[in-house]
C-alpha positions in Angstrom: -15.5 -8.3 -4.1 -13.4 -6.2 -1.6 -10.2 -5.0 -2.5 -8.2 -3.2 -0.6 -5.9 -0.3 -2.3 -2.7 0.5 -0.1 -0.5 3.4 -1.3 1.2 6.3 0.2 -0.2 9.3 -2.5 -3.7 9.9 -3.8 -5.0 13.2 -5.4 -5.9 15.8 -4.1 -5.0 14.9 -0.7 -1.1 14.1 -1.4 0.3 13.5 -4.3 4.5 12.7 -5.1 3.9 11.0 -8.9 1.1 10.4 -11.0 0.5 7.1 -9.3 -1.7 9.8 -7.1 -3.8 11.1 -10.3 -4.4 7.3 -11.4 -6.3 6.3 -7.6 -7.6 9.7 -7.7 -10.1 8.1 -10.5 -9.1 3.9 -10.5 -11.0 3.4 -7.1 -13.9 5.2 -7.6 -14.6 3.9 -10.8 -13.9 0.3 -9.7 -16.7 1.4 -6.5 -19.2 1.8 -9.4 -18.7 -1.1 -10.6 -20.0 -2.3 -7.3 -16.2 -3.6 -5.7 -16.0 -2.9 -2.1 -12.9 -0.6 -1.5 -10.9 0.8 1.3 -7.8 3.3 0.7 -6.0 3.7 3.3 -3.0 6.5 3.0 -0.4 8.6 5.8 -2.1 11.5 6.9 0.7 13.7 6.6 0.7 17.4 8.4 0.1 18.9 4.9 -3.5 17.6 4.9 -5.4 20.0 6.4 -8.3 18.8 8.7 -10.8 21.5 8.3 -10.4 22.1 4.3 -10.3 18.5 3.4 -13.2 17.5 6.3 -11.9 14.6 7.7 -13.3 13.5 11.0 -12.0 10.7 13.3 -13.5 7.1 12.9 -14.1 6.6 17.0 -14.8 2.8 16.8 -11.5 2.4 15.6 -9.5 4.5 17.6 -7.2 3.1 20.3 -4.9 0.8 17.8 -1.2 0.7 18.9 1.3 -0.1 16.1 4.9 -1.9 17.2 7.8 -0.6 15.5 10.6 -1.6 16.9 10.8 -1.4 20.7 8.3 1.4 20.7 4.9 1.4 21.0 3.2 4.2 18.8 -0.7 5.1 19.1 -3.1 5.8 16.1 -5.8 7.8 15.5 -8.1 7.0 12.3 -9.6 9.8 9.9 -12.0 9.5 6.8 -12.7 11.8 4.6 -14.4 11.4 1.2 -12.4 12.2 -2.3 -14.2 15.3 -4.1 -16.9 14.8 -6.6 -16.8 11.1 -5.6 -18.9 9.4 -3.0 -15.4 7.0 -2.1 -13.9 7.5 1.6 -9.9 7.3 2.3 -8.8 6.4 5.6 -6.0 8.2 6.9 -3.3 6.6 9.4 -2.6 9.6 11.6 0.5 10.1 14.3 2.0 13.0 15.4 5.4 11.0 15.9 5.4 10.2 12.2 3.1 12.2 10.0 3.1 15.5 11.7 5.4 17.4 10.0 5.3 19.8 6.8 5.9 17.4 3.8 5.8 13.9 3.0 9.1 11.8 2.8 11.0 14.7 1.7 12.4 17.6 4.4 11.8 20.9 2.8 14.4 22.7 4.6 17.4 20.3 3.5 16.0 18.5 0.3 16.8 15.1 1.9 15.2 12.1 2.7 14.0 12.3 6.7 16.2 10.4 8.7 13.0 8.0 9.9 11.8 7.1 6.8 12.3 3.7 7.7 10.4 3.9 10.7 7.8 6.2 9.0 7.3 3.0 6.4 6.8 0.2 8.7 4.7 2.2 10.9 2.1 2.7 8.0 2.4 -1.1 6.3 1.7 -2.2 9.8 -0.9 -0.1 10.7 -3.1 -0.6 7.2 -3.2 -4.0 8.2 -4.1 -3.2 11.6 -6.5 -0.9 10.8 -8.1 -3.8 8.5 -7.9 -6.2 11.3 -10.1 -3.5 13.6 -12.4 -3.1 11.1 -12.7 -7.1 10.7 -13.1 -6.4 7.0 -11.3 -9.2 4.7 -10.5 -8.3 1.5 -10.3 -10.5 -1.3 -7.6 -8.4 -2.8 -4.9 -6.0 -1.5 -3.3 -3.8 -4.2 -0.4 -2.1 -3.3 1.2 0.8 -5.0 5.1 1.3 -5.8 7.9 1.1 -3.4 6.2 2.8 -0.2 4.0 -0.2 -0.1 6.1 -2.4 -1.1 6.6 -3.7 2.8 2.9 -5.2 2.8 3.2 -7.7 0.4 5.8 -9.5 2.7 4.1 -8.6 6.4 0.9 -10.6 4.6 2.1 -13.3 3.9 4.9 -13.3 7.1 3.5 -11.5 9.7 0.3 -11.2 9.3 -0.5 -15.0 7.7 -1.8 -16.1 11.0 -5.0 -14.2 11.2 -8.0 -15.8 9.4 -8.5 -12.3 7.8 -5.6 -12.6 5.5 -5.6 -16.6 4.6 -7.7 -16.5 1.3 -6.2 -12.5 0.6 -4.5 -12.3 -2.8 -1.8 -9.8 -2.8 -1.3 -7.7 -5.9 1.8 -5.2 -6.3 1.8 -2.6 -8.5 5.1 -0.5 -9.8 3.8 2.5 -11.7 7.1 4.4 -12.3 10.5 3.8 -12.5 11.5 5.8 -9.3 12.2 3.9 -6.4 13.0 5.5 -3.0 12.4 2.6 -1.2 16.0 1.4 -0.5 16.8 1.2 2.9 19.2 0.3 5.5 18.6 -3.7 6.3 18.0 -2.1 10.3 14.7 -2.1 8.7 13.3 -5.5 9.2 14.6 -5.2 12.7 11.7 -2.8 13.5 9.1 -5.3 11.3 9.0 -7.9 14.0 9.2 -10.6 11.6 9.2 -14.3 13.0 12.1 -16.4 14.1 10.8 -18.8 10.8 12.1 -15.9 8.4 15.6 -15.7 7.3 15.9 -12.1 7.1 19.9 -12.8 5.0 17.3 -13.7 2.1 15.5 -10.4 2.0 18.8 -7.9 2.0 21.0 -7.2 -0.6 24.6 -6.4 1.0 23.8 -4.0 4.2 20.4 -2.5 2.4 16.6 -3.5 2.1 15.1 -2.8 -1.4 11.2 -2.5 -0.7 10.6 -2.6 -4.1 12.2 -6.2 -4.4 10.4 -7.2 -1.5 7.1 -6.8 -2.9 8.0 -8.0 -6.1 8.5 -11.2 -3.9 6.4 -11.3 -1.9 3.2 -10.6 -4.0 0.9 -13.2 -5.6 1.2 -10.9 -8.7 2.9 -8.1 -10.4 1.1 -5.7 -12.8 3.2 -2.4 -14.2 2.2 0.2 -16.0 3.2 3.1 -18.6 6.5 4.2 -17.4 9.1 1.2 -16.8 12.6 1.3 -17.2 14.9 -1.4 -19.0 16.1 -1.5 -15.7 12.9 -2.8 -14.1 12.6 -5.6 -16.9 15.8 -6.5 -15.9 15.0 -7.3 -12.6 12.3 -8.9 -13.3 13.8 -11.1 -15.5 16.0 -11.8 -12.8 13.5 -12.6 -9.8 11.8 -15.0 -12.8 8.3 -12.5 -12.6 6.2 -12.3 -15.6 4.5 -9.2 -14.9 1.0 -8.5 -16.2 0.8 -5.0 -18.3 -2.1 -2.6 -17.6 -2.0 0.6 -19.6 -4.1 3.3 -21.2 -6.6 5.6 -20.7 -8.2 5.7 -16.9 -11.5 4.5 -18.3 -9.7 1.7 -20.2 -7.0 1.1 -17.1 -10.6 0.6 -14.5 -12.0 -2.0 -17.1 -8.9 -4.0 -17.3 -8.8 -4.1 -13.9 -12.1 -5.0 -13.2 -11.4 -8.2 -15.2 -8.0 -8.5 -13.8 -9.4 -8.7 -10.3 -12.3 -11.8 -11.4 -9.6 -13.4 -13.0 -7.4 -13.8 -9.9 -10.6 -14.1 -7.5 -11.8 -17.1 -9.7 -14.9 -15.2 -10.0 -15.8 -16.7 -13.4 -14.6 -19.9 -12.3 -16.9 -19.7 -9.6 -20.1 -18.5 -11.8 -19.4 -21.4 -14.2 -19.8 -24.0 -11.0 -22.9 -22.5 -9.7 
């Protein structure tokens, strides 16, 4: 099975929450188990080339990502995580990702102005970078609200490429925080077709990706730390979510099964 893992913080390359801790170890694990995985994460300017060895992946260089009106290039690096024989492709730009911190400016302790940009320029260009690889994966899991963008582009944007039609679309919220609120400008740089009526994916003049992806997914799982809040709004979009907690040894067997179960792998074994 090949599941793609889309997320925006893994350890020890970047890390914001402990969402980054958990694929540190979930991915790897799930590798051994003989899954065929891909993680594909921002390479921000506070990776560092030399000490973390990542080298460019030449057969895939050349993609060009649309955001907006403009055009912007991407280069492709791989590196593998310590102690672990899984690779993470990172989605470099200088436009974007070349700067000294992640979605946070260290010199005023805001949010950088082209966040929004920043976002769509990564959910678009993991699929991309998928696409150019011509690798379909049964399963794409994304993780909390800075992938929360894919789960609609897949099933919107995307939907058209054979790659995608048979792709189940899993999003995951891990922790109550949610920066992923945005100004509804947003979807204007997505590209999204005429078919899509953008009213239904705002709330007043903003864009939660969050919501989107709890929309947009084929299912929800959540984990330790959710809010009231969150169940709320869940109850509200009419989502039963499915719970995966505990230890990581006990959080890569549940979603081992989790992953057969939505794959109709057993169903599949019982045919044959």
């Amino acid at each position: 099975m090949k599941v793609l893992y889309a997320a925006a913080e893994i350890s020890p390359f970047a890390r914001m929450t402990h969402t980054a801790d958990l694929l540190r170890f979930l991915p790897a694990s799930l590798q051994d188990k003989g899954y065929e995985i891909r993680i594909l994460l921002p390479k921000y300017g506070t990776i560092n080339d030399r000490r973390n060895r990542l080298h460019e992946v030449i057969r895939l260089s050349g993609i060009e990502v649309e955001v907006g009106e403009k055009i912007e290039s991407m280069r492709i690096k791989v590196a593998s995580i310590p102690n672990a024989k899984l690779q993470v492709y990172f989605l470099d730009n200088d436009t974007y990702f070349n700067r000294k911190a992640m979605f946070m400016d260290p010199d005023s302790n805001e949010h950088y102005d082209d966040n929004d940009e920043r976002i769509v320029f990564y959910s678009k260009g993991v699929l991309e970078t998928v696409a150019k690889l011509g690798w379909e994966p049964d399963i794409i899991h994304c993780h909390d609200w800075a992938a929360g963008l894919i789960p609609l582009l897949a099933k919107e944007k995307y939907n058209d490429l054979d790659l995608f039609k048979d792709t189940e679309v899993i999003y995951n919220i891990h922790h109550p925080e949610n920066n992923g609120v945005f100004n509804k400008k947003l979807l204007d740089l997505v590209g999204l077709p005429d078919s899509v009526d953008q009213d239904n994916l705002t709330e007043g003049e903003n864009v939660d990706l969050r919501t989107l992806g709890l929309q947009y997914a084929d299912h929800v799982v959540t984990g330790n730390h959710i809010t009231d809040e969150l169940d709320d709004l869940l109850g509200e979009l009419e989502i039963e979510a499915k719970k995966i907690q505990g230890s990581p040894e006990d959080v890569s067997d549940k979603f081992a099964a989790y992953y057969d179960e939505i794959a109709g792998v057993e169903e599949e074994t019982e045919e044959s």
